[in-house]
C-alpha positions as CSV (number, residue, x, y, z in Angstrom):
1,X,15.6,-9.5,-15.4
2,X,12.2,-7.9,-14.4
3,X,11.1,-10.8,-13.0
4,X,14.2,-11.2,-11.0
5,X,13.8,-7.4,-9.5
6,X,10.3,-9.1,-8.5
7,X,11.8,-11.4,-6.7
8,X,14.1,-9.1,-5.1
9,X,11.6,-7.0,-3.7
10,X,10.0,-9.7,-2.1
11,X,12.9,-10.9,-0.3
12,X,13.1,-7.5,0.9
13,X,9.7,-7.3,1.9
14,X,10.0,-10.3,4.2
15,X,13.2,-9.2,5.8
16,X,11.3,-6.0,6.7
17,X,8.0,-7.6,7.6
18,X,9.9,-9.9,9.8
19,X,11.8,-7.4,11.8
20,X,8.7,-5.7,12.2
21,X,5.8,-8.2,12.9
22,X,8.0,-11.4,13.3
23,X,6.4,-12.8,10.3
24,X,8.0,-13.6,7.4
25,X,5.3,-14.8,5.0
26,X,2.4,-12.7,6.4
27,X,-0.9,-13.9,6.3
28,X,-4.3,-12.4,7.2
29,X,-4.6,-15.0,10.1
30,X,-2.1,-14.1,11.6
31,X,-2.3,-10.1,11.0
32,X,-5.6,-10.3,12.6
33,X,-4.1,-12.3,15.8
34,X,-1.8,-9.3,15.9
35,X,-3.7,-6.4,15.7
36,X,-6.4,-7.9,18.4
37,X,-4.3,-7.0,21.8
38,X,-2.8,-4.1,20.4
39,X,-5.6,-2.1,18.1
40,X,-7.9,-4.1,20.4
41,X,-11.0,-6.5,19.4
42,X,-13.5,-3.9,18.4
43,X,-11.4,-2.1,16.3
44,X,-9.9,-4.4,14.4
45,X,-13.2,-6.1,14.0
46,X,-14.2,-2.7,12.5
47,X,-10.7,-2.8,10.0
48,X,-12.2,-6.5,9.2
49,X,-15.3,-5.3,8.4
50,X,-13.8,-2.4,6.2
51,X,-11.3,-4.9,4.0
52,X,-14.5,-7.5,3.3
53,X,-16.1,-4.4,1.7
54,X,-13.1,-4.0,-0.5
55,X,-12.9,-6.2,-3.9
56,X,-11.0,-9.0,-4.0
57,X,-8.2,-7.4,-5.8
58,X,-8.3,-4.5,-3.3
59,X,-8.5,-6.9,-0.2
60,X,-4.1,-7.3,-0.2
61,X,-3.9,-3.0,0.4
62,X,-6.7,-3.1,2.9
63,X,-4.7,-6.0,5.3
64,X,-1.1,-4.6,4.2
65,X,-3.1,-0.9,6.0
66,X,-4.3,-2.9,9.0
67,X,-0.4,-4.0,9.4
68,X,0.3,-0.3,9.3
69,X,-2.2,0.5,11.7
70,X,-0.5,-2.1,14.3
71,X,2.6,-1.1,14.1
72,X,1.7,2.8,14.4
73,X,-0.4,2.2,17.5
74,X,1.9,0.1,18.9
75,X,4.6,3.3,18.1
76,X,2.2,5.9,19.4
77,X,-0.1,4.1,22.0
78,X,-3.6,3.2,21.5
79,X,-4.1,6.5,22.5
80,X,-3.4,8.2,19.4
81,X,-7.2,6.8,18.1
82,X,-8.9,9.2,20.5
83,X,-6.2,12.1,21.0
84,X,-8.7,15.2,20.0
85,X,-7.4,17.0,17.0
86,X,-7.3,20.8,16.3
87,X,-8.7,22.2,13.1
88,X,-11.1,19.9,10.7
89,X,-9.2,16.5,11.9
90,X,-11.7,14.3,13.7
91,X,-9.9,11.7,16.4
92,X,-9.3,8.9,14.2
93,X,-11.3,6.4,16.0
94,X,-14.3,8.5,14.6
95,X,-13.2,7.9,11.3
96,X,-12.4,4.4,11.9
97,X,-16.4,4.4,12.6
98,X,-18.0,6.5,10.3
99,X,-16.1,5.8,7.6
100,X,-15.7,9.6,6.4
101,X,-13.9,11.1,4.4
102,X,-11.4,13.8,5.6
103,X,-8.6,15.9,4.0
104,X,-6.3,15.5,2.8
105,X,-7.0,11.9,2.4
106,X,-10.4,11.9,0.8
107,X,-8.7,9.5,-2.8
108,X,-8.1,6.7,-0.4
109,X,-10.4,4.0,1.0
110,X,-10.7,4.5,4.8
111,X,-8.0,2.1,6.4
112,X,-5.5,3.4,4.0
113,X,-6.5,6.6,5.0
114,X,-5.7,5.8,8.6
115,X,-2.4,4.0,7.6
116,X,-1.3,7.3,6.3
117,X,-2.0,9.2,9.1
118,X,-0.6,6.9,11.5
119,X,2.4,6.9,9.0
120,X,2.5,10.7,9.0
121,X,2.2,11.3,13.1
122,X,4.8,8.6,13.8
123,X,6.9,10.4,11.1
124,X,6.2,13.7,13.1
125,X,6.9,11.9,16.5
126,X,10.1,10.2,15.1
127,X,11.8,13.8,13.6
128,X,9.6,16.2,14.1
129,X,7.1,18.2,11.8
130,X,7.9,18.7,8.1
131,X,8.0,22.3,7.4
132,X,7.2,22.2,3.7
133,X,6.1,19.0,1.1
134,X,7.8,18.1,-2.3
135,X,7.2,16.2,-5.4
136,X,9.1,13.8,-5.6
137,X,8.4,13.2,-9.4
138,X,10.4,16.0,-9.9
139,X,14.6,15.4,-8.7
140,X,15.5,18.9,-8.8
141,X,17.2,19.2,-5.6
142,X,17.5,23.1,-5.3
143,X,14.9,25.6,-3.8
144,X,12.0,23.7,-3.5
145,X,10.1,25.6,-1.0
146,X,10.0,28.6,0.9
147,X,12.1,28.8,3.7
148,X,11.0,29.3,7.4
149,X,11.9,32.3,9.1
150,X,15.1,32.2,11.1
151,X,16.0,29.8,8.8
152,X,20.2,29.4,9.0
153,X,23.3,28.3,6.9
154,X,23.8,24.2,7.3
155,X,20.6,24.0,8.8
156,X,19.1,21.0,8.6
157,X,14.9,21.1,7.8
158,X,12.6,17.6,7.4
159,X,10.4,17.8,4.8
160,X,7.5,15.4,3.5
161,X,7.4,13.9,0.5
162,X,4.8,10.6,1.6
163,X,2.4,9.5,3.9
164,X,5.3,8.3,6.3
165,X,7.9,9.5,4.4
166,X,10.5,12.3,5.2
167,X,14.1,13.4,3.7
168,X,16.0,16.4,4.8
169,X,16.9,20.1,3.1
170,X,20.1,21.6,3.8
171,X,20.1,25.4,3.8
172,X,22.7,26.8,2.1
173,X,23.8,30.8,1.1
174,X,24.1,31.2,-2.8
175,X,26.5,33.2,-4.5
176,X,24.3,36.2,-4.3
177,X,24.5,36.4,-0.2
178,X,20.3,35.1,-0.6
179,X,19.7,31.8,1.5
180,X,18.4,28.4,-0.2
181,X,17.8,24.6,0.2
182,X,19.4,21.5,-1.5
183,X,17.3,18.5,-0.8
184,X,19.1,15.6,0.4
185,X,18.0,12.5,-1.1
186,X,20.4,10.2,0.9
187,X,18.2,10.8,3.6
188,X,15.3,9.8,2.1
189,X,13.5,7.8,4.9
190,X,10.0,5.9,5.9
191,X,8.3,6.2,9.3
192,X,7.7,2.4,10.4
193,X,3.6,2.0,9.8
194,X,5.0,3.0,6.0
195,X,7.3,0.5,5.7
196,X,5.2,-2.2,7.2
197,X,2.7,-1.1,4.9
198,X,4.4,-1.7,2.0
199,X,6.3,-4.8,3.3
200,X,2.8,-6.3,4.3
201,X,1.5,-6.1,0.9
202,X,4.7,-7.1,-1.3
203,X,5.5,-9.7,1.4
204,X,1.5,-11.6,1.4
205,X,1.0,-10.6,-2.7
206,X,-2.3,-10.6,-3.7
207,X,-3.6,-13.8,-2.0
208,X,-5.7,-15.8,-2.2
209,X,-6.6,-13.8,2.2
210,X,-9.8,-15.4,3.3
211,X,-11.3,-13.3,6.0
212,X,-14.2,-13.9,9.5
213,X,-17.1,-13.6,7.7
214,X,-16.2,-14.9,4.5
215,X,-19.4,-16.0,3.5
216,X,-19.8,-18.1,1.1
217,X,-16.2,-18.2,0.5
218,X,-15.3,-15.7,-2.4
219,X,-12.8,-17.4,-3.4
220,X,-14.5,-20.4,-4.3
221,X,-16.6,-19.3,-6.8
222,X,-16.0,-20.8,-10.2
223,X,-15.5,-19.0,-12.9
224,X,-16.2,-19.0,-16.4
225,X,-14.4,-21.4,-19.1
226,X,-14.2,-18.7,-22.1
227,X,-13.0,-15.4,-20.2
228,X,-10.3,-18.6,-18.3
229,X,-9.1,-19.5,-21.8
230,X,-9.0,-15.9,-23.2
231,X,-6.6,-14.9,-20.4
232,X,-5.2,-18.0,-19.7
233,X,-3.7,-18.4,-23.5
234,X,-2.6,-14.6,-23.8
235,X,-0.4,-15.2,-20.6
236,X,1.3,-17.9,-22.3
237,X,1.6,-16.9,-25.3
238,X,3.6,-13.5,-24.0
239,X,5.7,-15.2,-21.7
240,X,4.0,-17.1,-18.7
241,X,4.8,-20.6,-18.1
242,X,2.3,-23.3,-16.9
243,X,4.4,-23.5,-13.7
244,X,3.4,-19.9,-13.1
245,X,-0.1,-20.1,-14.1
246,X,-1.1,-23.1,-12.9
247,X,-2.7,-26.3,-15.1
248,X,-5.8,-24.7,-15.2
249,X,-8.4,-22.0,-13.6
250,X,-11.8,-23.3,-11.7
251,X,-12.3,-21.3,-9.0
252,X,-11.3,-17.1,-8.2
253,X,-9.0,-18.6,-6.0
254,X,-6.8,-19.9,-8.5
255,X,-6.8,-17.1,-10.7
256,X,-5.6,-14.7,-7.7
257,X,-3.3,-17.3,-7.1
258,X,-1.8,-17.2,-11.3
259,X,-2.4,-13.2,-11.2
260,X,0.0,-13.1,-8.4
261,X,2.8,-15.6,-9.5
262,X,2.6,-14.3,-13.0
263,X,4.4,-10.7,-11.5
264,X,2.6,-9.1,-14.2
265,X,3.7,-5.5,-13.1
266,X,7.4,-6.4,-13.8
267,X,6.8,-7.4,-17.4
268,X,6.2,-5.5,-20.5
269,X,3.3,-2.5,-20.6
270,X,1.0,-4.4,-23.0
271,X,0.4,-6.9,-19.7
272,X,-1.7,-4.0,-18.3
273,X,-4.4,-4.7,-20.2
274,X,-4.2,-8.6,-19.1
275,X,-4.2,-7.4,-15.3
276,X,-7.3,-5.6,-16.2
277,X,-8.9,-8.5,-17.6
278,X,-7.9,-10.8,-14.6
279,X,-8.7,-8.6,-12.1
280,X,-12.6,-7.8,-13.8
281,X,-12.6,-11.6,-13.8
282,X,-11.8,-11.8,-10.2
283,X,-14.0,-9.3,-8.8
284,X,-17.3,-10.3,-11.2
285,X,-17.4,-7.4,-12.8
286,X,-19.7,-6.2,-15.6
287,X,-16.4,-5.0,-17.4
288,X,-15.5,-8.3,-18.3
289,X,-16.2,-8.3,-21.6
290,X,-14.8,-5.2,-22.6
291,X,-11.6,-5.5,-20.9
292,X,-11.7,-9.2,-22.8
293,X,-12.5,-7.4,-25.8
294,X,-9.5,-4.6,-25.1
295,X,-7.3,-7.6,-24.7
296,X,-8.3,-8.9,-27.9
297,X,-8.0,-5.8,-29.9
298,X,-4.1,-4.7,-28.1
C-alpha cells in the first residue's frame, strides 16, 4: 500500500512537472537547457556550480530549486534578481553570488534559499501579502493570530504557512460580539516555483543527475563489496526485491539508482537507518561504519 502511495505521488509529480516545464520525466539536461534563456547563462552556470558542491544525495533538492528558480523568474521577470530590497534583504542576484546567508532562510543551502523566496514573492504577487504565518503542525483552525486593524466580519485574510504556500482566514464575530479567524484549509494553496519544486524533485527521484563539470564522473566510482552486501542483504531481507535493487552494486551510480527504486521513505521506520547507511555509502563518508554498525545493532 505504501509503496503504491509512492507511486501515486509520482504520477502526480509528472502531471505537474509537465504542465509546468513540458517535461514529464525531468532530467538535469534538460533543466539546465531551460533555465539558460530564462535565468540566463551566467546565472545558471552559478546554480550549477552551487548543486556540484552539494553531495550526491543532496544534488536531486539542489536541481528540483533551480526548477523553482525558472519558473519564478519566468513568473516575475528576470528582474526580480536585481529589484533592490528594503530592510536587511540583499537583491537576490547578490546572494546568488556570495552565497550568504540571510534570514529568515539561513537552515537552507543557498538555491533552496532562493527557491523559497522566489516561491514566497510570486505568492505575494499572485494574492497579495500574508498578514500573519501559522503552523501548520498544529490543525486548530480558530484564532491563530492577531488580527489587523480594520479587520471586518467575512473578511477574507491570506496567510503563510510555506515558502510558496498560502491558505486563507475567514474573520468571523464570536458569541461574545469580539472578532476572530477560522482558517480555511480548503484553500490551502502553492505559488507555482513551490510546486515545481516539489514536482521536480519527486518527478527526477534521486538520480543518478550527472552535471558540466562532472569530473571524474561521481557516479562512477566503485564502491566497496562489504558495506554493498551489508546493505544490499538487509534490503532484501525486509522486503526489497532483486527487481528493485538491481543484481548487484559496482559503482555509486547503481546504488543511487537501488536507493531510489527501493522508495524507502514509504516503508516501515526501521528503513531509516538503511537510508542512512546508503546514503553515507554514496557520498563517501567517514560515517560509514557507524551507520553500518547502527544498522547491524537495530
Amino acid at each position: 500500500m505504501r509503496q503504491a502511495r509512492a507511486e501515486d505521488a509520482r504520477i502526480e509529480a509528472r502531471r505537474v512537472i509537465q504542465n509546468l516545464l513540458g517535461e514529464e520525466r525531468p532530467t538535469s539536461s534538460l533543466l539546465i537547457d531551460d533555465a539558460r534563456p530564462v535565468i540566463g547563462p551566467d546565472r545558471t552556470a552559478r546554480c550549477v556550480a552551487l548543486a556540484l558542491g552539494a553531495s550526491l544525495t543532496r544534488r536531486s533538492a539542489e536541481l528540483a530549486s533551480i526548477a523553482a528558480l525558472l519558473v519564478g523568474t519566468r513568473e516575475l521577470g528576470e528582474q526580480w534578481w536585481t529589484q533592490a530590497r528594503g530592510g536587511k534583504l540583499p537583491p537576490p542576484q547578490e546572494v546568488l553570488d556570495t552565497a550568504a546567508a540571510i534570514e529568515p532562510w539561513t537552515d537552507l543551502t543557498v538555491l533552496e534559499m532562493l527557491a523559497a523566496w522566489i516561491a514566497d514573492d510570486a505568492a505575494d504577487a499572485l494574492w497579495g501579502a500574508a498578514v500573519a504565518q501559522v503552523d501548520l503542525n498544529s490543525w486548530q483552525a480558530e484564532d491563530r493570530f492577531d488580527l489587523p486593524e480594520g479587520a471586518k466580519p467575512g473578511q477574507r485574510l491570506v496567510v503563510h504557512f510555506d515558502a510558496g504556500g498560502r491558505l486563507d482566514a475567514v474573520v468571523t464575530r464570536r458569541p461574545d460580539e469580539d472578532l476572530g479567524s477560522n482558517l480555511d484549509f480548503q484553500s490551502l494553496r502553492y505559488s507555482r516555483p513551490a510546486e515545481t519544486q516539489w514536482s521536480w524533485g519527486v518527478a527526477a527521484g534521486l538520480g543518478p543527475h550527472p552535471l558540466p563539470g562532472d569530473e571524474p564522473d561521481p557516479y562512477a566510482r566503485e564502491v566497496p563489496e562489504e558495506a554493498v552486501k551489508i546493505l544490499y542483504d538487509w534490503a532484501f531481507r525486509h522486503g526489497a526485491t532483486s527487481d528493485l535493487l538491481g543484481e548487484r552494486w559496482r559503482t555509486v551510480g547503481e546504488v543511487v539508482g537501488a536507493i531510489e527504486r527501493a522508495d524507502w521513505m514509504w516503508r516501515s521506520a526501521e528503513w531509516f537507518g538503511w537510508w542512512r547507511g546508503a546514503s553515507a555509502l554514496v557520498d563517501d563518508s567517514g560515517y560509514l561504519p557507524h551507520r553500518l554498525r547502527e544498522l547491524a545493532d537495530g
